[in-house]
C-alpha positions as CSV (number, residue, x, y, z in Angstrom):
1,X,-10.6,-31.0,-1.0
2,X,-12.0,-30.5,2.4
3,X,-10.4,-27.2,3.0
4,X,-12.8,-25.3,-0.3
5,X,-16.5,-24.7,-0.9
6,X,-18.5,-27.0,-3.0
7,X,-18.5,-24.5,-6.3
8,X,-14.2,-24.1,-5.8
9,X,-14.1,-27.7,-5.8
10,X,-15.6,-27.9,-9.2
11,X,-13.9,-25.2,-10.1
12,X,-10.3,-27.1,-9.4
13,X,-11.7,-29.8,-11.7
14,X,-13.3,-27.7,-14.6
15,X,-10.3,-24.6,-15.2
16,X,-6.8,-27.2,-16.5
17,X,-9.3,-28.5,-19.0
18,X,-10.0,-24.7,-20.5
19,X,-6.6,-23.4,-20.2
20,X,-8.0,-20.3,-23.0
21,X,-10.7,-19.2,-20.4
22,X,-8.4,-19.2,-17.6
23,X,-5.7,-17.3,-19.7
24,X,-8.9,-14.8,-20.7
25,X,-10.1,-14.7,-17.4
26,X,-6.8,-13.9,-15.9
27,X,-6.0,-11.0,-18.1
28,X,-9.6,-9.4,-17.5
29,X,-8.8,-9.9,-13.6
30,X,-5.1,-8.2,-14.6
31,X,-6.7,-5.0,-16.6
32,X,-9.5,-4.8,-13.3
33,X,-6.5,-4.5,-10.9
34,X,-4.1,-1.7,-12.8
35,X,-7.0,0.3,-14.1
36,X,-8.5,0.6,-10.3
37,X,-4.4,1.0,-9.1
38,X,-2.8,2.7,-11.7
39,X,-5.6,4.4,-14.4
40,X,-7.9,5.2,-12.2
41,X,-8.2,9.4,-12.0
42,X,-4.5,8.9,-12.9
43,X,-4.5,12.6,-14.2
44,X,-7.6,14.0,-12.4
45,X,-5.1,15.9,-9.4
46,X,-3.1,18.4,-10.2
47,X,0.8,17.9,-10.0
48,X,2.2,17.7,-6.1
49,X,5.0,20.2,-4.9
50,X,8.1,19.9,-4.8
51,X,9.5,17.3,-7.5
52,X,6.5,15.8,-10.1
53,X,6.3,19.9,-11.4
54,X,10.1,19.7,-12.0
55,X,9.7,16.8,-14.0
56,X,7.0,18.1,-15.9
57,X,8.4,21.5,-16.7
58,X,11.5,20.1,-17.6
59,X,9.8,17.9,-20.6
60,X,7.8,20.5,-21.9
61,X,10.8,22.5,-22.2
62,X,12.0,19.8,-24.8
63,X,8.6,20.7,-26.6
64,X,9.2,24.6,-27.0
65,X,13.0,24.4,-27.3
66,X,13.7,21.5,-29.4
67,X,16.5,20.6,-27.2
68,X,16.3,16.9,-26.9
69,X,19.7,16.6,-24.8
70,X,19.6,19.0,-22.2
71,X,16.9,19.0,-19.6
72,X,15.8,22.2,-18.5
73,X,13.3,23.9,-15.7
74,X,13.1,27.6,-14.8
75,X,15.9,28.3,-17.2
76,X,18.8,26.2,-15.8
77,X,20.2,23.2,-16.9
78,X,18.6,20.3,-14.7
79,X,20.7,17.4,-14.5
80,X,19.5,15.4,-11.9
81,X,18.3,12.7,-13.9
82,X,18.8,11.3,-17.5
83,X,15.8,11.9,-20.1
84,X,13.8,8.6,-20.6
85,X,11.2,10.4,-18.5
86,X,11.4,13.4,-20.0
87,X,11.2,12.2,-23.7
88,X,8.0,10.0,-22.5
89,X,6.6,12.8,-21.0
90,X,7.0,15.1,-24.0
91,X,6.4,12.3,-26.2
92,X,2.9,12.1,-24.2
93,X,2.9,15.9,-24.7
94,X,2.6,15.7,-28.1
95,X,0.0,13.1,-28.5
96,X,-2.8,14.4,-26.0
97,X,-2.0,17.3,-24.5
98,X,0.3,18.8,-22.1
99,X,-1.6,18.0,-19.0
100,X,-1.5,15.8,-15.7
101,X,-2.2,12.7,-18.0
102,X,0.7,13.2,-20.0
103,X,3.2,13.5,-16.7
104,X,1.8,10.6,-15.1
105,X,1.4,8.6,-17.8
106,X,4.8,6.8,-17.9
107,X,4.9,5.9,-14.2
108,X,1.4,3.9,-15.0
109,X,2.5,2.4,-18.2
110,X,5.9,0.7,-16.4
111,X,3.8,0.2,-13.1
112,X,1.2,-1.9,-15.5
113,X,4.4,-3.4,-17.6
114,X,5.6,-4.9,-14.4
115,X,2.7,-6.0,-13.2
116,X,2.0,-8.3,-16.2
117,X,5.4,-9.6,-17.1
118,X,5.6,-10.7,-13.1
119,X,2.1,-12.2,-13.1
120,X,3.9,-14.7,-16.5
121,X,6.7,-15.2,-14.8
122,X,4.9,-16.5,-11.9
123,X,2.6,-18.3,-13.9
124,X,5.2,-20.6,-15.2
125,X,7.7,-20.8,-12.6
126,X,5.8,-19.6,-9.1
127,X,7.4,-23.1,-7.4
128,X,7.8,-23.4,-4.3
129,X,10.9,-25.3,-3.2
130,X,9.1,-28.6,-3.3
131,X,7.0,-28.5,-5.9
132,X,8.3,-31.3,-8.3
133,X,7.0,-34.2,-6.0
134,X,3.8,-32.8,-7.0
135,X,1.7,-34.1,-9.9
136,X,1.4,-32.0,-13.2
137,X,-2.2,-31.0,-12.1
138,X,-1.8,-29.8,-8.7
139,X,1.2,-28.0,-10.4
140,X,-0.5,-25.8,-12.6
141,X,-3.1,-25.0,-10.3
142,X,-0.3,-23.5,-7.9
143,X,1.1,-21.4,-10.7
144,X,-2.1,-20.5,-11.7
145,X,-2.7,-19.4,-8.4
146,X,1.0,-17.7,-7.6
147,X,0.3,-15.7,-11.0
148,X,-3.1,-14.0,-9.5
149,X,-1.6,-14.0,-5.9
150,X,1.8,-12.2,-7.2
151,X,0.1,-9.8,-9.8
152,X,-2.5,-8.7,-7.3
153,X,0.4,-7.8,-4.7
154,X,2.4,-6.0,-7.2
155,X,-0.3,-3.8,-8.0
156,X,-2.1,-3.6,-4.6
157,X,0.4,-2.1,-2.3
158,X,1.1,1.4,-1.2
159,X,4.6,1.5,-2.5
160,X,3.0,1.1,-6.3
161,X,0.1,3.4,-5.7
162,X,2.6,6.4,-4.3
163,X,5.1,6.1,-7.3
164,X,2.7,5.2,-10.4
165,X,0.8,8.4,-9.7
166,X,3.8,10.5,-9.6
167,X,5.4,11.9,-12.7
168,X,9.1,11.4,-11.7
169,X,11.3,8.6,-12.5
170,X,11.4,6.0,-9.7
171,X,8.0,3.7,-11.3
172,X,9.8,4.1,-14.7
173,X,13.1,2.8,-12.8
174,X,11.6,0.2,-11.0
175,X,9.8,-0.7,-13.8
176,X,12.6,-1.5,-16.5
177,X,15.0,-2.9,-13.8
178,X,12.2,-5.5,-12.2
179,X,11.4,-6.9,-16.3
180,X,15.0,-7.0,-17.2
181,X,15.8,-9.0,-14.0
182,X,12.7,-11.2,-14.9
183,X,13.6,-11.5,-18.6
184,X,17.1,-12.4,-17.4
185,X,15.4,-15.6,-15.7
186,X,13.5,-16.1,-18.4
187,X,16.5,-16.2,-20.6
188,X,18.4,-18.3,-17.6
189,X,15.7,-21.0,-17.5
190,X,15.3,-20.9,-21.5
191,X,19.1,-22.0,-21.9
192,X,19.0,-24.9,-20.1
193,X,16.9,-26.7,-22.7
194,X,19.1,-24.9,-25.8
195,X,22.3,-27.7,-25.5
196,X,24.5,-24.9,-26.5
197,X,27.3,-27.1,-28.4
198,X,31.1,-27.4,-26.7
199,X,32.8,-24.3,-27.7
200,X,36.2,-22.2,-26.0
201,X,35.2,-19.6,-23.6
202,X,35.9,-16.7,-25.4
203,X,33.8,-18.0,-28.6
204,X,31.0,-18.4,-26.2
205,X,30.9,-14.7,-25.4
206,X,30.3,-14.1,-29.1
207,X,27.1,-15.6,-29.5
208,X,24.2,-13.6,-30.1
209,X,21.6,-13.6,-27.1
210,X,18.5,-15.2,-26.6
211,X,15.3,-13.1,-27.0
212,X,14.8,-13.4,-23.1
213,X,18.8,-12.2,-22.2
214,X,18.2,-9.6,-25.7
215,X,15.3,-8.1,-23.7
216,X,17.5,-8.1,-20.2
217,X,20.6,-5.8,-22.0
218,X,17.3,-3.5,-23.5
219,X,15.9,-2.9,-20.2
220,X,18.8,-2.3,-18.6
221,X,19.7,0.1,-21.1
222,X,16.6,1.7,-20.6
223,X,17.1,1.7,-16.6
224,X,20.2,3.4,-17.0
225,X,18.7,5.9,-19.4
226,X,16.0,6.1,-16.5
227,X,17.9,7.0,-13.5
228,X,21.7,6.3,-15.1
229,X,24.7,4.2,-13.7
230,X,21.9,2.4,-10.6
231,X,20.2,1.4,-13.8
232,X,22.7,-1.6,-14.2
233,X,24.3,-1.4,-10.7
234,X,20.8,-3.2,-9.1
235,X,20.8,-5.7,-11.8
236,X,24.7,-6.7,-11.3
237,X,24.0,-6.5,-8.0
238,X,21.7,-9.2,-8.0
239,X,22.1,-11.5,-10.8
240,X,26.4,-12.0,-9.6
241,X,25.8,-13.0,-6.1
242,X,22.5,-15.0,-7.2
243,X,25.1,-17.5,-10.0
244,X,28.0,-17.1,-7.8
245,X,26.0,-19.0,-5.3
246,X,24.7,-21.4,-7.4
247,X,28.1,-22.1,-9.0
248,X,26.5,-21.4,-12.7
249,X,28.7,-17.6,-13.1
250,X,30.8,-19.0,-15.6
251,X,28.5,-21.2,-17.6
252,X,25.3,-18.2,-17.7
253,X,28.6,-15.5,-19.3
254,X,28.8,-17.9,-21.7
255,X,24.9,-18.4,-22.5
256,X,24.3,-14.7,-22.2
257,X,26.2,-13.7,-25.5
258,X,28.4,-10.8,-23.6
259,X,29.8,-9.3,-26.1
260,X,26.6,-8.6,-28.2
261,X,24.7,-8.0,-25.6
262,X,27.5,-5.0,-24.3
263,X,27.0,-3.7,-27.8
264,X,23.6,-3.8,-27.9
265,X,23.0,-2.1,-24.5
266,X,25.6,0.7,-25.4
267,X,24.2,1.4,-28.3
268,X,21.1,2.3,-26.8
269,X,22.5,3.8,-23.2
270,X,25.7,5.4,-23.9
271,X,24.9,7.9,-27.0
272,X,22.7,10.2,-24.8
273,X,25.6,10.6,-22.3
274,X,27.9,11.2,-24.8
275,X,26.3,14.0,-26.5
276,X,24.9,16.2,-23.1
277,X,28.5,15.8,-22.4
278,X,29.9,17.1,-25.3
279,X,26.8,20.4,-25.0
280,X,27.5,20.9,-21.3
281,X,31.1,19.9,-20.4
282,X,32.4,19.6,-17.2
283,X,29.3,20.9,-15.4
284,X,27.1,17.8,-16.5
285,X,29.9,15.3,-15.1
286,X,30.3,17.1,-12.2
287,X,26.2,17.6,-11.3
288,X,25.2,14.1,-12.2
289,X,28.3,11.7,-11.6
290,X,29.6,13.7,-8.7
291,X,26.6,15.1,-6.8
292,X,23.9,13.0,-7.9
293,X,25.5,9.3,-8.4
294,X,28.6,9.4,-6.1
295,X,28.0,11.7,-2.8
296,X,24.0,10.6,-2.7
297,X,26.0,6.9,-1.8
298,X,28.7,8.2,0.1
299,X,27.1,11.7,1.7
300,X,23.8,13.3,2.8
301,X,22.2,14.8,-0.1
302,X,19.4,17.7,0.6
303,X,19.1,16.4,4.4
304,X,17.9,13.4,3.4
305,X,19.4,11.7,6.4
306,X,18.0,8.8,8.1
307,X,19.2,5.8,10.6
308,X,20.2,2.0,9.3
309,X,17.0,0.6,10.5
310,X,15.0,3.0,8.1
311,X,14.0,0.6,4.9
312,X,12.7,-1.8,7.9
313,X,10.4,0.6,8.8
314,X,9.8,1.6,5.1
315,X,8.8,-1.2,3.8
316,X,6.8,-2.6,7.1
317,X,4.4,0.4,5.9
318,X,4.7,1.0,2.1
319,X,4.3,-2.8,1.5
320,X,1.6,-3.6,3.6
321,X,-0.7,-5.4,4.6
322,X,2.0,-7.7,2.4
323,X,5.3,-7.6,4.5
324,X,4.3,-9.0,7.3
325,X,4.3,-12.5,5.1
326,X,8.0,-11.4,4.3
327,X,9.8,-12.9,7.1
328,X,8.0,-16.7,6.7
329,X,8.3,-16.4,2.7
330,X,12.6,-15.6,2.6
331,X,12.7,-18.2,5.5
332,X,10.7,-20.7,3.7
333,X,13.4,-20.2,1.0
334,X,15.6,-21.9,3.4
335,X,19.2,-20.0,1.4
336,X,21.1,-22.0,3.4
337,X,20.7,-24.8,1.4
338,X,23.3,-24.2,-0.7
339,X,23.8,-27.9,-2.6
340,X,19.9,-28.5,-2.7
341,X,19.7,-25.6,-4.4
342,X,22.5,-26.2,-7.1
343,X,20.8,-29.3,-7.9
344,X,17.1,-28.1,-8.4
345,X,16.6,-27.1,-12.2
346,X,16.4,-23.5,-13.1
347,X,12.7,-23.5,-13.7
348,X,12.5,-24.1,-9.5
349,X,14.7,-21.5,-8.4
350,X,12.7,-18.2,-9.1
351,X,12.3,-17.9,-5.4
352,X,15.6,-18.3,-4.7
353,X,16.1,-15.9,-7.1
354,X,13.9,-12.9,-5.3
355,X,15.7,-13.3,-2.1
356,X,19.0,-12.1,-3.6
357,X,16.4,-9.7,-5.5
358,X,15.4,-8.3,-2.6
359,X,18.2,-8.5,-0.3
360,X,20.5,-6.9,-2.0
361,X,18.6,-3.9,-2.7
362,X,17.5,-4.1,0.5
363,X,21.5,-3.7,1.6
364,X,22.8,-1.4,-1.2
365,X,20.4,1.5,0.2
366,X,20.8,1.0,3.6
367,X,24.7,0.9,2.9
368,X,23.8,4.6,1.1
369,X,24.1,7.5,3.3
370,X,21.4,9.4,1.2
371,X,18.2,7.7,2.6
372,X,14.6,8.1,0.2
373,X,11.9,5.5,0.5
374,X,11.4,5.6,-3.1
375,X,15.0,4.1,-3.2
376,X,13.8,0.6,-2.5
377,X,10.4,0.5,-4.8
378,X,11.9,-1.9,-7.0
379,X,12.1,-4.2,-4.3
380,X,8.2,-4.7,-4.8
381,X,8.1,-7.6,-7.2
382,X,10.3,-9.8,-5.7
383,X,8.6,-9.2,-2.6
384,X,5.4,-10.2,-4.4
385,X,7.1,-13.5,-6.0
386,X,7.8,-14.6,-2.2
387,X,5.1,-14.1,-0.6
388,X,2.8,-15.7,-3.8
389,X,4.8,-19.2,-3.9
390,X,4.4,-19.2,-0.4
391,X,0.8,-19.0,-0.4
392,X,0.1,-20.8,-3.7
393,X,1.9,-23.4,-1.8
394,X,-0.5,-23.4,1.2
395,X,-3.6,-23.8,-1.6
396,X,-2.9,-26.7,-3.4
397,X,-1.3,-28.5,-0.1
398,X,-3.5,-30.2,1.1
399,X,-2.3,-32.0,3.8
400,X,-1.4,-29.1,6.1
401,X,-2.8,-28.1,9.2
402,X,-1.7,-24.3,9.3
403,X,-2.0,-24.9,13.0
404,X,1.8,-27.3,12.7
405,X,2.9,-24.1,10.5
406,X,3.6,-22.2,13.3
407,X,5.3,-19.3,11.5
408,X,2.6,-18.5,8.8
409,X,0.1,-18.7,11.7
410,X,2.1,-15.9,13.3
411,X,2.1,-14.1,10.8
412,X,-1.3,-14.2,9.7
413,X,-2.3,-12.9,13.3
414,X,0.3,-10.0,13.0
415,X,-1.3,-9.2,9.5
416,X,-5.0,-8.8,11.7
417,X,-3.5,-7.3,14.1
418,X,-2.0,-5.1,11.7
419,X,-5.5,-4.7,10.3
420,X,-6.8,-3.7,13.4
421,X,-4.5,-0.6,13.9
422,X,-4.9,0.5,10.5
423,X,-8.6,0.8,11.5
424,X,-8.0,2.4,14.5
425,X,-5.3,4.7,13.0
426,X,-7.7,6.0,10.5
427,X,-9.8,7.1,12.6
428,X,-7.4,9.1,14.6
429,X,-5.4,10.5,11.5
430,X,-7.2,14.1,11.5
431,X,-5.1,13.7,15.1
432,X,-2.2,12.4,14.0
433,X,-1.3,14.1,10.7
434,X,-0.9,17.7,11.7
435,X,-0.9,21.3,10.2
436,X,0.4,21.6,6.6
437,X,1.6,24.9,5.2
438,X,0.7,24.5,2.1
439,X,-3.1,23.4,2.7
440,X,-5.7,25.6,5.1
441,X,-6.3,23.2,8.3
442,X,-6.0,20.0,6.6
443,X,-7.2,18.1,9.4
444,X,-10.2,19.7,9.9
445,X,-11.6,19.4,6.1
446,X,-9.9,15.2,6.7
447,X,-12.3,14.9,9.7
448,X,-15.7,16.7,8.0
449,X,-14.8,14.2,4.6
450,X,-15.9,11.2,6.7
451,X,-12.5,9.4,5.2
452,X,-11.3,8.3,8.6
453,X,-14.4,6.2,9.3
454,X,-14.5,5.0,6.0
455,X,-11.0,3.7,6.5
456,X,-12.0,2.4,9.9
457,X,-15.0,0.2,8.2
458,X,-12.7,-1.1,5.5
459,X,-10.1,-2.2,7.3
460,X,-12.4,-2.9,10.6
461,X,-14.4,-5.5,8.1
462,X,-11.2,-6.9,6.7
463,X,-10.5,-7.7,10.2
464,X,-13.1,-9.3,11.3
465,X,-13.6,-11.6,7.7
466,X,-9.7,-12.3,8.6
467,X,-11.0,-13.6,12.0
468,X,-13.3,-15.5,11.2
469,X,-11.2,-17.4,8.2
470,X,-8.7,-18.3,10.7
471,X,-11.0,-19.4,13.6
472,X,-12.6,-21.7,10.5
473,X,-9.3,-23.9,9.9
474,X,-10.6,-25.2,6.7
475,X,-10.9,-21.9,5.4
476,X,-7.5,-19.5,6.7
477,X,-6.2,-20.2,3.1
478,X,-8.4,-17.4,2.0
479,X,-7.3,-14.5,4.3
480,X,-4.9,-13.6,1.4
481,X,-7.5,-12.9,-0.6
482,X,-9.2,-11.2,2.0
483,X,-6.4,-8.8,2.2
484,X,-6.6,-8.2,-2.0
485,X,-10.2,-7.7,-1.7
486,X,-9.8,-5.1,1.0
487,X,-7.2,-3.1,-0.5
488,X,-8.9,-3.0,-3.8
489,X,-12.0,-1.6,-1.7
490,X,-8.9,0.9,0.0
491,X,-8.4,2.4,-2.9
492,X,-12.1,2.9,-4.2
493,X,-13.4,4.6,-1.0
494,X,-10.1,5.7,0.8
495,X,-7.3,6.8,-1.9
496,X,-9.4,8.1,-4.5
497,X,-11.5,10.5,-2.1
498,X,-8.4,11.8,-0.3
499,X,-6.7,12.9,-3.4
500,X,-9.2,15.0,-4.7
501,X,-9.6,16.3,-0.9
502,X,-5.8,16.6,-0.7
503,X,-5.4,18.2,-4.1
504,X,-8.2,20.7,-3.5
505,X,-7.0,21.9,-0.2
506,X,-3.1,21.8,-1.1
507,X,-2.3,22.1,-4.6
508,X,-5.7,24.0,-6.2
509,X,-5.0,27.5,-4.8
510,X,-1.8,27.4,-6.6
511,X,-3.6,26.3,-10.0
512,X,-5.8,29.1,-9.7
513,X,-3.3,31.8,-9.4
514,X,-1.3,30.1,-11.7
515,X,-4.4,30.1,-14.3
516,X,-5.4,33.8,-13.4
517,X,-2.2,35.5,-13.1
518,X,-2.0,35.2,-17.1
519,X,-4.9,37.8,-17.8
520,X,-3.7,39.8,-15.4
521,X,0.5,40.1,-15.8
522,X,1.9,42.8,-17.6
523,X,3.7,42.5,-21.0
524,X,7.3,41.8,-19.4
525,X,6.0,41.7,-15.7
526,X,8.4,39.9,-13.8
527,X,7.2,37.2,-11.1
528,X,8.3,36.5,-7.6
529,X,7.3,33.6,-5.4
530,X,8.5,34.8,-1.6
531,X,9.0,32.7,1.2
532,X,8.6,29.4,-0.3
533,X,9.3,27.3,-3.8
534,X,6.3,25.8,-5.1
535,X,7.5,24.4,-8.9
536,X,3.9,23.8,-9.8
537,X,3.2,27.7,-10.6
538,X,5.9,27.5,-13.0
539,X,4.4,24.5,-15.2
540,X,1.1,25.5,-14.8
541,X,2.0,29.7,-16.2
542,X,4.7,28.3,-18.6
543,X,6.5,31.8,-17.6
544,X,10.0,31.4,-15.4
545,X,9.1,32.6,-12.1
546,X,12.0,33.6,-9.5
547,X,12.0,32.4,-6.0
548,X,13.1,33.7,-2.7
549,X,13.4,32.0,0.6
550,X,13.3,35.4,2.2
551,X,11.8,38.8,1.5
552,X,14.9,40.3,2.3
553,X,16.5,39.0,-1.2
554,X,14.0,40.9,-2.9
555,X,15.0,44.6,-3.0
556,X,18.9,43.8,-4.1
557,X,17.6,41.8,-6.8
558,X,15.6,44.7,-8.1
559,X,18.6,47.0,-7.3
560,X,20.7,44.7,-10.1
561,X,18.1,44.6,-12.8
562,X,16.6,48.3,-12.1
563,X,18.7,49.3,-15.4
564,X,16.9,47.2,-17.7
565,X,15.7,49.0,-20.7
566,X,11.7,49.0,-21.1
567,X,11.4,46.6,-17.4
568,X,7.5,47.6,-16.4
569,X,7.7,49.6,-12.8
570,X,5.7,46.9,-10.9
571,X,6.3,43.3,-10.0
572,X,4.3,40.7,-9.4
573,X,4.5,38.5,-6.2
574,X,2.6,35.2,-5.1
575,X,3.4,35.0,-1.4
576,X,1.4,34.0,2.4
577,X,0.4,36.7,4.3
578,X,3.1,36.1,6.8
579,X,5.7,36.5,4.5
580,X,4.0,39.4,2.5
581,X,4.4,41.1,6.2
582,X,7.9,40.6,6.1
583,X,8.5,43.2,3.0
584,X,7.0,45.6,5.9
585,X,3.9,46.7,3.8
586,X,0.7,48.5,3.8
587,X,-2.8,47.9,2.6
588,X,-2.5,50.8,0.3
589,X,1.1,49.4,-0.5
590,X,0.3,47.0,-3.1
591,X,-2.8,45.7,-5.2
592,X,-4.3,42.7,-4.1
593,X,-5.4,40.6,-7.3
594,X,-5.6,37.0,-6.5
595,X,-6.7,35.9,-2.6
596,X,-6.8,31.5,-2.3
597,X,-6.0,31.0,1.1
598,X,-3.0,30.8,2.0
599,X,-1.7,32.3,-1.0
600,X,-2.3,35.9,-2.1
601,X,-0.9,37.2,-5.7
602,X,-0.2,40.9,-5.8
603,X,0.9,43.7,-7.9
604,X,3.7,46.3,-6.6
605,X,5.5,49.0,-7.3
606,X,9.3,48.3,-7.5
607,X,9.7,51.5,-5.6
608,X,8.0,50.7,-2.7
609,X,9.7,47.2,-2.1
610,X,13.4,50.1,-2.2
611,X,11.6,52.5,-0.1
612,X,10.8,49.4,2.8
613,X,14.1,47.8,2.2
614,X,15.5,47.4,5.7
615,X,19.1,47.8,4.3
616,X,17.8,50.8,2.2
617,X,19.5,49.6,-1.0
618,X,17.9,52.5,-3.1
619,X,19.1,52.3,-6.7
């Protein structure tokens, strides 16, 4: 074994005779990866505007109500998503704390979930396609190696990072569809050794399921309970196609246990719908089904508008330094080989199976009119299961020259290149990102941090290691670990630091009103936010807070309400200067209690918004 250094060599020989230590030094290498991706100062950042506080709000609504159906925030019925996420949250609620820990928690626990049921899959069926010519050995040690390759990808890319430290529903999502699917090839490789005995087709529907195909109809209950009918729509979507193709739709129905497994799944997804129904009517079928389900697919929903080519571009950065081995892995796949593939045995066709994984989520969304790039985050693991048979491959082949694989050799120098404008791009990101709104000249406090030349060096040295392991042709192999190592070191000196710099300059000032405008509000004080909507304010008060896009909605809202027995003659507003100039006020107008640039929280006299009212709606 030319192509590895003296102490891997006897490594190769020593770990298929301790297959406990490997298993044990595996799952420490597993726990390293999701507490630096996913645990690590999970809940040490406050909530980010717009959506995570809406999530958050809503669950601990369910705590104070006791309303267990019906989602709330800011006293209206939210029915944009079903409640797995909120009962989690509120469940979380309960046990430590309502805090950031207990919001984000979820997204971690499915983002960790995932990334240990696809590092077992892998483990026992990360084949490539040619695999079985191999000896038993040289077999394991390429599962072995897919397992780390695959786990590592699923927890080391951007796409996981973004979404398991948000506490909103897409990790949760992506985390129940990606184990079903993976339990349903479990169960699908499973029934191949069970000789079911001859039976009539509809008998074989009866039977009960497997464990494997039992946890599939659970998951995709709980997907569906997650983000509702997309819960089983991405699963269908993928697992028809995938048997139609290999001529096995027929015979898996009848392994699958149908009927029980219909039964079971409704039993767990259904109810929930039933009874918000039956509380809310035709407003909950209209809002979810019709606005949330049907015109997202067929309409733009809250501008989210974007061109056919968007997911390309989506997942070229979300998923790197990892999709630039996309193209070579589906294409090493070779799909096209339709009869080879119908003969191989199920435990060789996991591959196969994450190419109509990915593809056809791929498709569905860019078919969609409404455009998010959290809409194809559950595309992650099958991503991963390419890319890791195709490298476990290229470790236990010997043989190979990667210089005769010409299309992995292009794309490991796309992957430096790629390295190389990451470093260059972090050092002129205080240049490229621009002014936010919400956060005092961002790029300034970026370029003081000394982040961008810490992401230069990190990426800059992943580079040049990348280089070098290519230029040394007995040692390229290792440029994917190259890439794992550098992302883990990413995370330690890049994400982490930018967070807290992030959080401090963008979301703090609104904690710190929030936190202070409770010892100074009035018994009864009402509470504006002017100009913008920032949900945060209304988790972190737990008082319902009204918002206005414009100062000029102000004064006939006050005009409606001025009858209200015992209402306090002042308001309180949290507002920017520039819109607080708006309402047309003086220094002497209001009292200034809270400043935290670029938000100001005030006091005022209902009078004085009537008596600068441009329409001079006096009550």
């Amino acid at each position: 074994m030319n192509s590895y250094p003296n102490f891997l060599k006897q490594w190769w020989k020593f770990f298929p005779k301790y297959p406990r230590l490997v298993w044990g030094l595996s799952i420490l290498w597993l726990l390293l990866i999701v507490t630096i991706a996913f645990v690590y100062n999970l809940g040490n950042t406050g909530l980010i505007d717009e959506t995570e506080p809406v999530f958050a709000e809503s669950a601990r609504q369910m705590t104070v109500t006791g309303d267990w159906i019906t989602p709330y925030f800011n006293g209206k019925t939210r029915f944009d998503k079903p409640p797995l996420i909120y009962w989690l949250m509120a469940i979380f609620y309960k046990v430590i704390g309502v805090n950031e820990w207990a919001v984000r928690l979820p997204s971690a626990i499915a983002a960790i979930a995932l990334t240990f049921v696809c590092f077992y899959t892998l483990r026992y069926f990360g084949f490539s396609n040619f695999n079985s010519q191999k000896n038993q050995v040289t077999n394991q040690r390429q599962l072995w190696i897919a397992a780390w390759i695959g786990g590592s990808i699923v927890a080391l890319n951007p796409y996981a990072l973004i979404w398991s430290h948000q506490g909103v529903s897409d990790m949760l999502l992506t985390g129940c569809v990606g184990i079903a699917l993976l339990c349903f090839f479990w169960g699908y490789v499973t029934s191949e050794k069970q000789n079911l005995p001859p039976q009539s087709f509809l008998k074989s529907l009866l039977i009960f399921p497997n464990s494997w195909y039992l946890a599939f109809y659970i998951f995709t209950a709980l997907a569906v309970l997650t983000k509702g009918p997309i819960g089983i729509v991405l699963p269908g979507l993928i697992i028809l196609p995938f048997l139609w193709y290999l001529g096995k739709l027929k015979t898996v129905f009848q392994e699958m246990g149908i009927v029980w497994g219909t039964l079971i799944f409704s039993l767990i997804s259904v109810p929930w719908y039933i009874l918000v129904t039956i509380e809310n009517g035709q407003d909950y079928l209209n809002s979810f089904f019709g606005y949330h389900n049907f015109e997202r697919f067929t309409g733009v929903v809250n501008q989210h508008e974007a061109p056919w080519y968007f997911y390309f571009l989506i997942i070229l950065i979300l998923f790197i330094p990892w999709s630039v081995f996309l193209p070579v892995s589906m294409a090493r796949v070779m799909v096209w080989r339709r009869k080879f593939w119908q003969k191989q045995p199920r435990k060789f066709q996991l591959n196969l199976f994450a190419i109509f994984w990915f593809l056809s989520i791929f498709i569905f969304f860019s078919i969609a009119i409404t455009k998010l790039p959290s809409y194809t985050l559950p595309v992650i693991p099958a991503g991963a299961i390419l890319i890791a048979s195709l490298w476990s491959e290229e470790f236990t082949d010997n043989n190979k020259n990667y210089s005769k694989n010409w299309d992995l050799l292009i794309s490991c120098i796309v992957n430096i290149i790629l390295l190389i404008i990451l470093a260059i791009g972090f050092i002129l990101l205080p240049n490229i990102i621009g002014n936010d709104p919400a956060a005092v000249d961002l790029p300034g406090l970026i370029r003081e941090s000394g982040l961008p030349i810490r992401g230069a060096i990190v990426w800059g040295i992943t580079a040049l290691i990348s280089i070098f392991l290519l230029i040394k042709r007995n040692r390229w192999q290792w440029l994917i670990a190259i890439n794992i190592l550098g992302f883990i070191a990413f995370i330690i000196f890049l994400v982490t630091p930018t967070l807290f710099l992030v959080d401090k300059a963008r979301q703090l000032p609104l904690r710190e009103i929030s936190y202070q405008l409770e010892e100074v509000a009035k018994p009864q004080e009402e509470f504006f936010m002017i100009g913008f909507k920032k949900p945060s304010v209304v988790f972190y008060t737990q008082r319902f807070t009204i918002f206005f896009n414009s100062s000029l909605k102000l004064a006939p809202y006050l005009n409606k309400t001025a009858n209200i027995p015992d209402s306090p003659s002042t308001i309180l507003i949290v507002s920017r200067p520039q819109d607080l100039n708006r309402l047309r006020l003086q220094s002497d107008d209001y009292q200034l209690l809270v400043d935290k640039p670029p938000y100001q929280l005030i006091r005022i006299e209902k009078e004085i918004i009537f008596k600068n009212d441009p329409n001079k709606n006096l009550p």
